[in-house]
C-alpha positions in Angstrom: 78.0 -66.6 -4.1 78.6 -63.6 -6.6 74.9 -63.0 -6.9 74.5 -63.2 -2.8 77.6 -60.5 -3.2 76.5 -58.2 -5.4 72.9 -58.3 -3.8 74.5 -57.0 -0.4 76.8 -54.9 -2.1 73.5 -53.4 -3.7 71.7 -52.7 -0.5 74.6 -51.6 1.4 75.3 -48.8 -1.4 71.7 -48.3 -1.5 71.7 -47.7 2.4 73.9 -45.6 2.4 72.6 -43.3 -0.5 69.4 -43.4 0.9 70.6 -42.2 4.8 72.9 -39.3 2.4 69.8 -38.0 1.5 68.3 -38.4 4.2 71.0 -36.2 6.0 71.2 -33.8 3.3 67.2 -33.2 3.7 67.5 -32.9 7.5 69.9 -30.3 7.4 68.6 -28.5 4.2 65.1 -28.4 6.6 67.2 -27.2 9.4 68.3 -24.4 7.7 65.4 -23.6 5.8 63.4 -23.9 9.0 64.2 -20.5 10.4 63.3 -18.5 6.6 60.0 -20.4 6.6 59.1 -19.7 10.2 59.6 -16.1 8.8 57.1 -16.2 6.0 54.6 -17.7 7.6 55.0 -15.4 9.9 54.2 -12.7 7.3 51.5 -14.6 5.8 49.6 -14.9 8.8 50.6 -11.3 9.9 48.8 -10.2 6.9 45.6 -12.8 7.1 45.3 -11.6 10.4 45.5 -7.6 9.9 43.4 -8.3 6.6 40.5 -10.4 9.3 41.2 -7.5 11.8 40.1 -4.6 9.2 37.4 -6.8 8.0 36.3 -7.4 11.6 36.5 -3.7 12.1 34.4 -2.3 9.2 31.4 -5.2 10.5 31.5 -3.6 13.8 31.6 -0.5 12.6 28.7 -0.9 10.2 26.6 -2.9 12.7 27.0 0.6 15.4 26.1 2.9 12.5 23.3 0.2 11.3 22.4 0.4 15.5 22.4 4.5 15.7 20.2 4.7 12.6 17.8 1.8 13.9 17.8 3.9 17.4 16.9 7.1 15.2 14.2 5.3 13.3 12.6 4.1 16.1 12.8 7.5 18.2 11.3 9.2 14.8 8.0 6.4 14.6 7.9 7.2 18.1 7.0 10.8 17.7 5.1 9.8 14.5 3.0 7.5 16.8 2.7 10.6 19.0 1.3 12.5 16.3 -1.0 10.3 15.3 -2.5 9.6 18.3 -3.1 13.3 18.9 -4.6 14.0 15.3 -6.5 11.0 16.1 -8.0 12.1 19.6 -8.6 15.8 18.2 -10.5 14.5 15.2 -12.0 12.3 17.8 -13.1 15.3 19.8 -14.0 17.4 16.8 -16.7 15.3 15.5 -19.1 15.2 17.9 -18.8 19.3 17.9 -19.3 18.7 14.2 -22.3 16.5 14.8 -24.1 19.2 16.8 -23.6 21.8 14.1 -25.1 19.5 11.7 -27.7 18.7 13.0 -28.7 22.1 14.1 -28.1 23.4 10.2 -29.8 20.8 9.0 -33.0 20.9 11.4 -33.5 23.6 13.8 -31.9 26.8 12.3 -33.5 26.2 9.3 -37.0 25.9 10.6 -36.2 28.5 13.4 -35.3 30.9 9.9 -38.7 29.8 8.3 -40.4 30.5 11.2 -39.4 33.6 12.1 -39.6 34.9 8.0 -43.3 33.5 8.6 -43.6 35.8 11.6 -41.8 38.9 10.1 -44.3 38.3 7.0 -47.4 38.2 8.9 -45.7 41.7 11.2 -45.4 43.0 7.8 -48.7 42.5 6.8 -49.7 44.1 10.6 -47.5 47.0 10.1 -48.7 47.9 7.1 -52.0 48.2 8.8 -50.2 50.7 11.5 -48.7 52.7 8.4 -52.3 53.3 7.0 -53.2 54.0 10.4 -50.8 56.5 11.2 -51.3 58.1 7.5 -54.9 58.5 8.1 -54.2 60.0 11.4 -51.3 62.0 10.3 -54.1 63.8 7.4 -56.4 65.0 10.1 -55.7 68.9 9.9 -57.4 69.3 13.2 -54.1 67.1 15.4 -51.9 69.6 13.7 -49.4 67.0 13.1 -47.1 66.3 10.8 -48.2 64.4 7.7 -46.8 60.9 8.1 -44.3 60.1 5.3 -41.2 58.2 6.1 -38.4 57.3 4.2 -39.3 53.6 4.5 -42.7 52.3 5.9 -42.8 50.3 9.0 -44.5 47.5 6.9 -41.5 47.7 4.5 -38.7 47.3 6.7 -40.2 44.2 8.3 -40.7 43.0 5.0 -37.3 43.9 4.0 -36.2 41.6 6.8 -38.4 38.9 5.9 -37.4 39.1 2.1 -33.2 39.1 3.4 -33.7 35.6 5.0 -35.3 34.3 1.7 -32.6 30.6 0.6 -31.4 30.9 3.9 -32.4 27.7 5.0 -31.8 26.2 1.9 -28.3 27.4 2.6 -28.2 26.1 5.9 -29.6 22.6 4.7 -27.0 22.3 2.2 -24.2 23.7 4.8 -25.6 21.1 7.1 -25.4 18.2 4.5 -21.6 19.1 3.9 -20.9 18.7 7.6 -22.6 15.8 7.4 -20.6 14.6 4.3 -17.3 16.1 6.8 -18.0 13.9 9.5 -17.6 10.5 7.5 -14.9 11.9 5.8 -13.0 12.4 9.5 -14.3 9.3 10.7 -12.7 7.7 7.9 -9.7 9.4 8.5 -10.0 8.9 12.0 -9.8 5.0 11.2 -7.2 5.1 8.7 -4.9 7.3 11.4 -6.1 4.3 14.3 -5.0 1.8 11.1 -1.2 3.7 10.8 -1.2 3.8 14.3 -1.0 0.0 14.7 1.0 -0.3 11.5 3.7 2.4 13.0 3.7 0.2 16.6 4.3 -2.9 14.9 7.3 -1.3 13.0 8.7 0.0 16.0 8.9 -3.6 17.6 10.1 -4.7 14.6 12.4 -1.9 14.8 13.2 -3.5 18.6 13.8 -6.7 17.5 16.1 -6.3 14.9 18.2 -3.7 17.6 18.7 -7.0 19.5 19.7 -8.8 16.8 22.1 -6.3 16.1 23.3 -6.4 19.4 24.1 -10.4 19.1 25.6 -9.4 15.9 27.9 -6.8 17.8 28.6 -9.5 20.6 29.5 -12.1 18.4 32.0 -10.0 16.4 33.1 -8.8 19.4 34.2 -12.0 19.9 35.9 -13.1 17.5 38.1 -9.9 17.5 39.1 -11.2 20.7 40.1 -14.4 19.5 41.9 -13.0 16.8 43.7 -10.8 19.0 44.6 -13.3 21.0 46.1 -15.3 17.7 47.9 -12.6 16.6 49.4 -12.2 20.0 50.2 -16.0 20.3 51.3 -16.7 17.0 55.0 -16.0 17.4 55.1 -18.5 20.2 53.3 -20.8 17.9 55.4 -20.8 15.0 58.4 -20.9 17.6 57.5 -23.9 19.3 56.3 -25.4 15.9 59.7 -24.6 14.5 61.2 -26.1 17.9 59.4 -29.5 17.3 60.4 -29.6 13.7 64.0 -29.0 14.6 64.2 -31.3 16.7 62.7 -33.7 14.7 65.0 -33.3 11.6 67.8 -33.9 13.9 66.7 -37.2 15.5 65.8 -38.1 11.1 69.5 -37.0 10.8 70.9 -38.9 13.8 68.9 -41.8 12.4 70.5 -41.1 8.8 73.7 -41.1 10.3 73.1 -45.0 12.0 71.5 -45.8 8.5 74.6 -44.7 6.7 76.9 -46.9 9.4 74.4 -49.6 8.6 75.4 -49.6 4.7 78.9 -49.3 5.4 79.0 -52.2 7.3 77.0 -53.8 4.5 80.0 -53.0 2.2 82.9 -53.5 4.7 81.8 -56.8 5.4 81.8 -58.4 2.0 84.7 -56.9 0.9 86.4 -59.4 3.5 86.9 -62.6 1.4 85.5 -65.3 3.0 87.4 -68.5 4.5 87.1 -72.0 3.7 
């Protein structure tokens, strides 16, 4: 009987302990409810304005990243332009370059040798007319003038004749270097076609990663809606949070209370000495 005693006597002190602190920690959570609604207020005031700024600064970098891809791709634009007009003048300048080639290298140098052959062989006829004329000039009875110019006839065609001399050789070599010219722009003519595609390619490159940028700038936009909306929402959060936990530290404290009544009922009733 004293064990069966002692046993309840245990469990009713230990019931009542147990509902004590129980109570105590319902009201010490009922009081420190309202300070840590407060902090965590702060907290997430602070997680928030920090996500806000960080959200801020991305949006901001992905419209300058957006300007500068709309400047690039306005620049290659006009480079494009560019190169397609170098390309179509040195397209148009070539064949103009092929004709004078070909008439330094073929006609105006034969045309030069054969009029220096013609000029030789009026030389050679002139000097004939000179004699002529000098003979004629030394008959006292024409009463003319003797015949003695400065330079002959003969001599001046000669002259002529001996001024074209390398010419075509000249002309040749002129006409090789245009020749040389023309692969040279046709090479560059390719290699401006080559940059051409290379430059269109970047530019819908350039396109594609606009849009991205774009998704980039809708996404984020977003989210800074959402967090908006959390930062708007979060005092009625943390109030109906702090609500709920109220309330449920009192109903632990109301059953603390009906704990406690249990123990002491525990200890009430033994300490009645029982009747035989």
């Amino acid at each position: 009987m004293a064990i069966r005693r002692i046993l309840a006597l245990t469990i009713g002190v230990a019931l009542i302990l147990a509902g004590i602190l129980g109570l105590v920690l319902s009201i010490g959570g009922l009081v420190l409810l309202p300070q840590l609604e407060r902090h965590a207020a702060q907290v997430a005031e602070v997680q928030i304005d920090v996500l806000d700024r960080a959200l801020l600064a991305t949006m901001d970098g992905l419209v300058t990243a957006e300007t500068s891809l709309g400047q690039a791709a306005e620049a290659l634009d006009a480079l494009e332009g560019m190169m397609a007009d170098v390309g179509q003048a040195i397209d148009d300048t070539v064949p103009v370059i092929d004709i004078a080639a070909e008439l330094l290298s073929g006609q105006l140098p034969s045309t030069i040798e054969t009029t220096q052959e013609a000029l030789t062989s009026v030389a050679a006829s002139a000097r004939l007319v000179d004699d002529m004329l000098n003979v004629i000039s030394g008959i006292p009875l024409l009463g003319t003038d003797r015949y003695n110019p400065d330079t002959p006839l003969y001599q001046g065609f000669q002259d002529v004749a001996d001024g074209l001399e390398g010419m075509p050789e000249l002309l040749l070599t002129a006409g090789e270097g245009l020749d040389t010219g023309t692969e040279s722009l046709r090479d560059v003519e390719e290699g401006i076609a080559a940059m051409g595609g290379s430059i269109s390619e970047a530019a819908t490159s350039l396109d594609s990663a606009k849009m991205v940028l774009e998704d980039y700038q809708q996404i984020i936009g977003d989210l800074q809606g959402t967090v908006s909306y959390v930062h708007e929402s979060l005092s009625g959060w943390l109030r109906a949070i702090r609500w709920g936990l109220t309330l449920t530290l009192i109903w632990l404290g109301i059953a603390q209370i009906g704990l406690i009544t249990q123990g002491w009922e525990r200890l009430g009733r033994r300490s009645v000495p029982r009747q035989d």
